[in-house]
DOVEXSE-392917 format. One line per 5 residues: number of its first residue (from 1); their letters; for each residue z negated, x negated, y negated of C-alpha. Coordinates in Angstrom, 3 decimals, padded with zeros to 6 digits. Layout:
NUM	a	Z,X,Y | ...
END
This chain:
1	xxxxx	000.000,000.000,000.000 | 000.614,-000.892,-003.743 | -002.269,-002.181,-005.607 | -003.470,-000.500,-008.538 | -003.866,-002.127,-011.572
6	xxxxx	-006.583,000.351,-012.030 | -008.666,002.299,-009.929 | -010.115,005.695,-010.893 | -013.776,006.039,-010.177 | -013.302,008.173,-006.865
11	xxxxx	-011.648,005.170,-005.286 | -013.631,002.548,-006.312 | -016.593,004.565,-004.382 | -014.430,004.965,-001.509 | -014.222,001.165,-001.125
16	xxxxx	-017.713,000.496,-002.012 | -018.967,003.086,000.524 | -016.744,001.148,003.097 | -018.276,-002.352,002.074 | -021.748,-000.545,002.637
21	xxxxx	-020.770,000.400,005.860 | -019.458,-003.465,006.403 | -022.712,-004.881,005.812 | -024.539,-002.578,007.628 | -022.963,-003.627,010.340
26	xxxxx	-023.515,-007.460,009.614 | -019.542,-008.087,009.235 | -018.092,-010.546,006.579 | -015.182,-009.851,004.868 | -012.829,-012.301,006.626
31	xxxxx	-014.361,-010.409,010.240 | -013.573,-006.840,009.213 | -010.174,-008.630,007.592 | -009.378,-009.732,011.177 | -009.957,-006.154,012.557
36	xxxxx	-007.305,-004.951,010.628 | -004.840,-007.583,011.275 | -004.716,-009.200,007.367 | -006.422,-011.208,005.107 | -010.296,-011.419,002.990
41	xxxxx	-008.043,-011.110,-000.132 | -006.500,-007.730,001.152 | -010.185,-006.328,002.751 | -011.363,-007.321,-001.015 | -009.294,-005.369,-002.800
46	xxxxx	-010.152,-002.516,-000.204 | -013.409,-002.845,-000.954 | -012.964,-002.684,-004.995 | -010.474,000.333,-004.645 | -007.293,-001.531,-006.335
51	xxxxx	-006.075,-000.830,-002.835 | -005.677,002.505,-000.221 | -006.350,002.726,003.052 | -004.934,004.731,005.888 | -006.404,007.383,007.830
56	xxxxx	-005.862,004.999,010.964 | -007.554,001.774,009.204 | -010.085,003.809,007.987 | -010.922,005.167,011.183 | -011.008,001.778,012.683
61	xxxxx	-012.998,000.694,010.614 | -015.968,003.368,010.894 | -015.611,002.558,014.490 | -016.317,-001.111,014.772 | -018.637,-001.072,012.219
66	xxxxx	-020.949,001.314,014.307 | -020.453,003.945,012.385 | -022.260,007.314,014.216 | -022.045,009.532,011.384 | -019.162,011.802,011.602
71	xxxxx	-019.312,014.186,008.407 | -019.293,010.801,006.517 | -016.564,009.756,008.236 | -014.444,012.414,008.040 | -015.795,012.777,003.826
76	xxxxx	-014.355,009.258,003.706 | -011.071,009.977,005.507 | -010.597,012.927,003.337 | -011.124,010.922,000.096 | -008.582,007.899,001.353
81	xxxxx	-006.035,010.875,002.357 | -006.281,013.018,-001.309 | -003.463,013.023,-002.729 | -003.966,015.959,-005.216 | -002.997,015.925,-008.820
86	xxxxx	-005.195,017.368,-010.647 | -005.206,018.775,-014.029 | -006.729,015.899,-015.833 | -003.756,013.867,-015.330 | -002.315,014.873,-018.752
91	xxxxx	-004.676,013.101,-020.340 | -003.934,010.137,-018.628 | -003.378,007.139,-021.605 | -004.755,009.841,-023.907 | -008.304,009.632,-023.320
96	xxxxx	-010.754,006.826,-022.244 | -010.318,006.561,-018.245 | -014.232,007.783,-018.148 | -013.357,011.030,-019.156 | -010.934,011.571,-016.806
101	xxxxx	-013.342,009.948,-013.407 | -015.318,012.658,-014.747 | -013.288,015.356,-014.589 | -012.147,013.851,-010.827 | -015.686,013.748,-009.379
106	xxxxx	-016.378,017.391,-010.981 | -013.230,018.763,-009.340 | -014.430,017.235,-005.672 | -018.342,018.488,-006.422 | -020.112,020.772,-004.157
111	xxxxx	-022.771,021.683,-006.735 | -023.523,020.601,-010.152 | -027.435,019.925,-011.841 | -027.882,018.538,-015.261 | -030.967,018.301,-017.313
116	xxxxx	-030.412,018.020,-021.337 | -032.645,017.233,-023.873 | -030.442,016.878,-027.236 | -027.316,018.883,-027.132 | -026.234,021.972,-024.821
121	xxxxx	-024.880,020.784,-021.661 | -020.862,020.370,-022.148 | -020.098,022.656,-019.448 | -021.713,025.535,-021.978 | -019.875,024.339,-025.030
126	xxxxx	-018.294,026.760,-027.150 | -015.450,024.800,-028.783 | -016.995,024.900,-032.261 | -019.787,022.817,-030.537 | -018.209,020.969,-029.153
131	xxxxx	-015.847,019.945,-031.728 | -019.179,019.466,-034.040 | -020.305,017.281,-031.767 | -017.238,014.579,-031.364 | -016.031,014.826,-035.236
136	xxxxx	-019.796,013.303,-035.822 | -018.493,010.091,-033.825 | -018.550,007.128,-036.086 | -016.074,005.362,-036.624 | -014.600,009.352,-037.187
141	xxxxx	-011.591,010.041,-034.870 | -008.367,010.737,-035.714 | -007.812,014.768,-035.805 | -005.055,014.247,-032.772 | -007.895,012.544,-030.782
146	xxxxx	-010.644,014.622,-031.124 | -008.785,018.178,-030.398 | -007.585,016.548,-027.283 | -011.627,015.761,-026.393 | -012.615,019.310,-026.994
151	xxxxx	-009.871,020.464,-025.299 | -010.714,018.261,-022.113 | -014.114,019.558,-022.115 | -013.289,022.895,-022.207 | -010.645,022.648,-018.806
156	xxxxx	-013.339,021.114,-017.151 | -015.456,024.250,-017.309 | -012.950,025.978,-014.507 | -015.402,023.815,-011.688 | -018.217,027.230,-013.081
161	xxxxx	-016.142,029.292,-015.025 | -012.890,029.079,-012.585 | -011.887,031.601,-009.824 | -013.382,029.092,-007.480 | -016.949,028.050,-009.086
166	xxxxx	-019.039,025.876,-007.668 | -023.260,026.638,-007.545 | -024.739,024.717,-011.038 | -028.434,024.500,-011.882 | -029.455,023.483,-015.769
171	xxxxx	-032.192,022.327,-017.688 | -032.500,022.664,-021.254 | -035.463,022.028,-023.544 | -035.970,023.529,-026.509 | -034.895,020.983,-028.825
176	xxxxx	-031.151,021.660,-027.407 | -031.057,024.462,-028.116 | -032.675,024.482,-031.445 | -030.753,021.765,-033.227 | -027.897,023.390,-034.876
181	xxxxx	-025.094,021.150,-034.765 | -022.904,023.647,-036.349 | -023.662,026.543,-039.008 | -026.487,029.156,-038.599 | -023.497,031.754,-037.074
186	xxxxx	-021.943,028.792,-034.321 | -025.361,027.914,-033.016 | -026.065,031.899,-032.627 | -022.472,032.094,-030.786 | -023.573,029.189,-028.694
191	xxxxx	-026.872,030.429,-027.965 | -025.067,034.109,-026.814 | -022.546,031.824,-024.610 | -025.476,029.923,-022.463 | -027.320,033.248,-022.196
196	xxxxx	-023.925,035.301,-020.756 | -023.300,031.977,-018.426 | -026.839,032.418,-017.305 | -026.330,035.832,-015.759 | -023.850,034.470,-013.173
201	xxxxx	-025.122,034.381,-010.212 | -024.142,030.946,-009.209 | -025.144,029.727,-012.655 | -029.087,028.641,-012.778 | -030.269,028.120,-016.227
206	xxxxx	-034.069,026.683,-017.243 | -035.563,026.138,-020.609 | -038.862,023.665,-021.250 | -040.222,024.676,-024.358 | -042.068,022.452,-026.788
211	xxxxx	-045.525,023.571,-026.460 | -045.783,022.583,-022.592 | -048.349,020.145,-022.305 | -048.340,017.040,-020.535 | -044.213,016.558,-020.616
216	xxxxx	-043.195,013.150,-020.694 | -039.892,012.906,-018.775 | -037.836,013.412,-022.472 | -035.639,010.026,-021.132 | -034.636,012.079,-017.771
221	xxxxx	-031.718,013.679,-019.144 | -028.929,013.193,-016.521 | -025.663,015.193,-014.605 | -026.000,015.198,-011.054 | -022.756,015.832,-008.828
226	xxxxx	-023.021,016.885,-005.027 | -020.412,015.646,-002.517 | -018.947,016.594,000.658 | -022.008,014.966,002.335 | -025.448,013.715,000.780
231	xxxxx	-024.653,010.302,000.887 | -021.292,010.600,-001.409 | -023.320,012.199,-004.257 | -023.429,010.749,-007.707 | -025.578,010.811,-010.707
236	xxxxx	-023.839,010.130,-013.927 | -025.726,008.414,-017.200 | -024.416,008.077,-020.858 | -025.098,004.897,-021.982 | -024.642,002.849,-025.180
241	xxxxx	-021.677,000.586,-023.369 | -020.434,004.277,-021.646 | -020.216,006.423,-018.733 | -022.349,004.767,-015.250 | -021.610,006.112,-012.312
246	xxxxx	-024.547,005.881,-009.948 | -024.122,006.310,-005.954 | -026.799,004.198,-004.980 | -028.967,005.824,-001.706 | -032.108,005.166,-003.297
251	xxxxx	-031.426,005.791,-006.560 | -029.731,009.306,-005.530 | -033.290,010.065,-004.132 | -035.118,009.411,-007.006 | -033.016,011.237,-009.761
256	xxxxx	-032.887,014.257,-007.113 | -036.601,014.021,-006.991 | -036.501,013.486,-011.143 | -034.747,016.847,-011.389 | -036.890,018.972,-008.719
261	xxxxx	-039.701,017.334,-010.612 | -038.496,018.541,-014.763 | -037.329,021.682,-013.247 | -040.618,022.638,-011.324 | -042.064,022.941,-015.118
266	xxxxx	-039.343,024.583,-017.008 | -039.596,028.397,-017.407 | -038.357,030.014,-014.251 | -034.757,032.140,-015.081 | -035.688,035.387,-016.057
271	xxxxx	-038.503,034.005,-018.343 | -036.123,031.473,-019.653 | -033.481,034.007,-020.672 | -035.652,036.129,-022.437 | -036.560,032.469,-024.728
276	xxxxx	-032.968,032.059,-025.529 | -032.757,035.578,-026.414 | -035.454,035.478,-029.470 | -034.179,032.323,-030.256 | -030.619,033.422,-030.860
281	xxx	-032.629,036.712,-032.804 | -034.232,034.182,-035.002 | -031.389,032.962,-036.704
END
């Protein structure tokens, strides 16, 4: 196969899960390399996703290195095998790469969680909101660049909003959903949008209000994306350098048990709905 000049997120975690599996097994590069019939440069690049792997490679591969579990198999076989085109692809040289490995892993999710602190999660955006929000990037982008940002981040809402939705469970404190980052009229329209997404049944929404005592997890903000099998989740972080993409075993654990433990003392959903209501009343 070709190799890429640059890998999209989804296949850089199909080659790392297959150099986990590697060195489970005790295998250097050159020995799994030899399995295959071709080189430690070729197995490398593999391994970093700048090249694919067949079905029958693949396969091989999960077999000599010992490899019992067969839903992660057949997860990894289906990601090596994928050859869909998805909608994001327009916006390929348009927008950072991030934005589009985002939009990848989203469309391949199982379930979503997300906790927010700051803004309302993008998923709930109205496009006033969200347009707010990216016009207050400095340096300021050009108008071209930021319509094609609000317009990517309201296509990705078809993963809850589309005719196939996937189950989504949010957290949002008060502050979120007090800060208005438009006019008094846009932060009541966004406040009526979360509440009407909230009735869904696959939609889960939570609020943490400011007068619970004893909060300190204000840092834990995060989006949490299932996969086809525990082990292929991921947790994404914004950071100051960008977009990490987290599918670390133990690391998975502890933001899982990060979100069970923020949502266990948010308002439960009825009681939570009823807060956004009088907020949106207030204004």
């Amino acid at each position: 196969m070709a190799r890429r000049k640059v890998p999209t997120a989804r296949q850089e975690r199909l080659g790392a899960e297959l150099r986990k599996l590697r060195e489970a097994a005790g295998l250097k590069g050159r020995e799994a390399a030899a399995l295959l019939g071709t080189d430690s440069a070729q197995m490398s690049q593999i391994e970093f996703g700048t090249a694919g792997v067949s079905e029958e490679r693949l396969r091989r591969l999960a077999a000599q290195y010992a490899c019992t579990d067969a839903e992660l198999v057949e997860a990894l076989v289906a990601m090596a095998t994928d050859r869909t085109v998805g909608w994001w692809e327009e916006y390929r040289s348009l927008l950072p790469t991030p934005f589009l490995d985002l939009a990848e892993l989203e469309h391949h999710s199982t379930y979503r969680l997300e906790v927010e602190f700051l803004h309302i999660p993008g998923l709930f955006q109205t496009e006033d909101y969200a347009r707010a929000v990216f016009a207050y990037r400095v340096p300021e982008l050009p108008t071209q660049d930021l319509e094609l940002r609000v317009r990517h981040r309201m296509e990705r809402k078809v993963i809850t909003q589309g005719p196939d939705p996937i189950p989504y469970e949010a957290v949002i404190h008060e502050a979120a959903l007090r800060i208005r980052v438009g006019d008094r009229t846009a932060t009541r329209t966004q406040l009526t949008r979360v509440l009407e997404l909230s009735e869904a049944d696959h939609i889960t929404v939570r609020v943490i209000p400011f007068d619970l005592d004893g909060f300190a997890g204000a840092w834990s903000a995060m989006m949490y994306a299932g996969g086809a099998v525990p082990k292929l989740d991921t947790a994404v972080r914004d950071a100051a350098h960008g977009t990490t993409f987290v599918d670390s075993e133990a690391q998975l654990g502890a933001f899982r048990t990060l979100f069970r433990k923020v949502e266990s003392v948010s308002l439960d959903p009825g009681r939570s709905r009823d807060f956004i209501h009088n907020l949106a009343k207030e204004l």
